[in-house]
C-alpha positions in Angstrom: 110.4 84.9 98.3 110.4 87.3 95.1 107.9 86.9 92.7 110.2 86.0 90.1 111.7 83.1 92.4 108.3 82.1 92.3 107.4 81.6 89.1 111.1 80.1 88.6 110.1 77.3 91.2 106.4 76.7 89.7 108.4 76.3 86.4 111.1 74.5 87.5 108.9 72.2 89.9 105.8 71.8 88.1 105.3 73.1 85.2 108.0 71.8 83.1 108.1 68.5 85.1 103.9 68.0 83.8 104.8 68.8 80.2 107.2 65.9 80.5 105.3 63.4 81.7 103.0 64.8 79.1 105.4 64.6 75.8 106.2 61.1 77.1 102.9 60.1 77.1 102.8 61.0 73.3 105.5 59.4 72.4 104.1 56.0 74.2 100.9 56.6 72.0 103.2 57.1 68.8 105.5 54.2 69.7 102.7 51.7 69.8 101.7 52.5 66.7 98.4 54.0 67.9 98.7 57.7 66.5 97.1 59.9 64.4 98.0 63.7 62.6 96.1 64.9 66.1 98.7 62.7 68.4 101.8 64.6 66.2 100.7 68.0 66.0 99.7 67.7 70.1 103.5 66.6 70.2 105.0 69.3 68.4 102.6 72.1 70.7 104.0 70.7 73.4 107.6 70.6 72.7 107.1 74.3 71.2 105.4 75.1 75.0 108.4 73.1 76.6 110.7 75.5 74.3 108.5 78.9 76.2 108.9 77.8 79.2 112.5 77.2 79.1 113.5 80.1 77.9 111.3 81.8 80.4 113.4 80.8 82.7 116.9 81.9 80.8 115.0 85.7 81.0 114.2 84.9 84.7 117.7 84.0 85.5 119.1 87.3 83.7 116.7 89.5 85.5 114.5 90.4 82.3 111.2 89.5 83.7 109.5 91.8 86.1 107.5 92.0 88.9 103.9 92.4 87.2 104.6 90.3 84.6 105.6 87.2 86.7 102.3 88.0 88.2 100.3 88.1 85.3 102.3 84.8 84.2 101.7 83.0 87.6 97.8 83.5 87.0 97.8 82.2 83.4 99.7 79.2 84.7 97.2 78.6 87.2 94.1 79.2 85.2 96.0 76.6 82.2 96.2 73.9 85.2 92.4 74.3 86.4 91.1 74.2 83.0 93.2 71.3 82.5 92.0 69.9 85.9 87.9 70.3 84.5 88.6 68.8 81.1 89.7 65.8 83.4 86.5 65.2 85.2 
């Protein structure tokens, strides 16, 4: 498997599908009325991140990422989800 297939699947499969579930959490909080400017502006990051990673994969697709940097964006990915994992516990 390339690199860039890779990254495309960690996107595709994980990535993207966490944000999700993480923008409809949000929008639970802000639908029951239990919001503040801290909920919204985590909302808005997290569209704009949706937004990245979307059009990561529109520059994957066309060829316009490359070898190094799909590795360099793998790691990053990986070191967002473990510090993600340690705010959890």
């Amino acid at each position: 498997m390339s690199i860039q297939k890779e990254l495309e699947d960690l996107i595709k499969d994980e990535v993207l599908i966490e944000i999700e579930d993480y923008i409809d959490e949000l929008f639970e909080i802000i639908a029951a009325k239990k919001e503040d400017d801290n909920i919204k502006e985590e909302l808005k990051q997290m569209q704009e991140m949706k937004k990245d990673f979307e059009d990561m994969l529109v520059d994957l697709v066309h060829g316009d990422i490359y070898d190094e940097e799909c590795k360099e964006i793998i790691q990053e990915i990986n070191d967002m989800r473990k510090e993600d994992d340690e705010d959890e516990e």
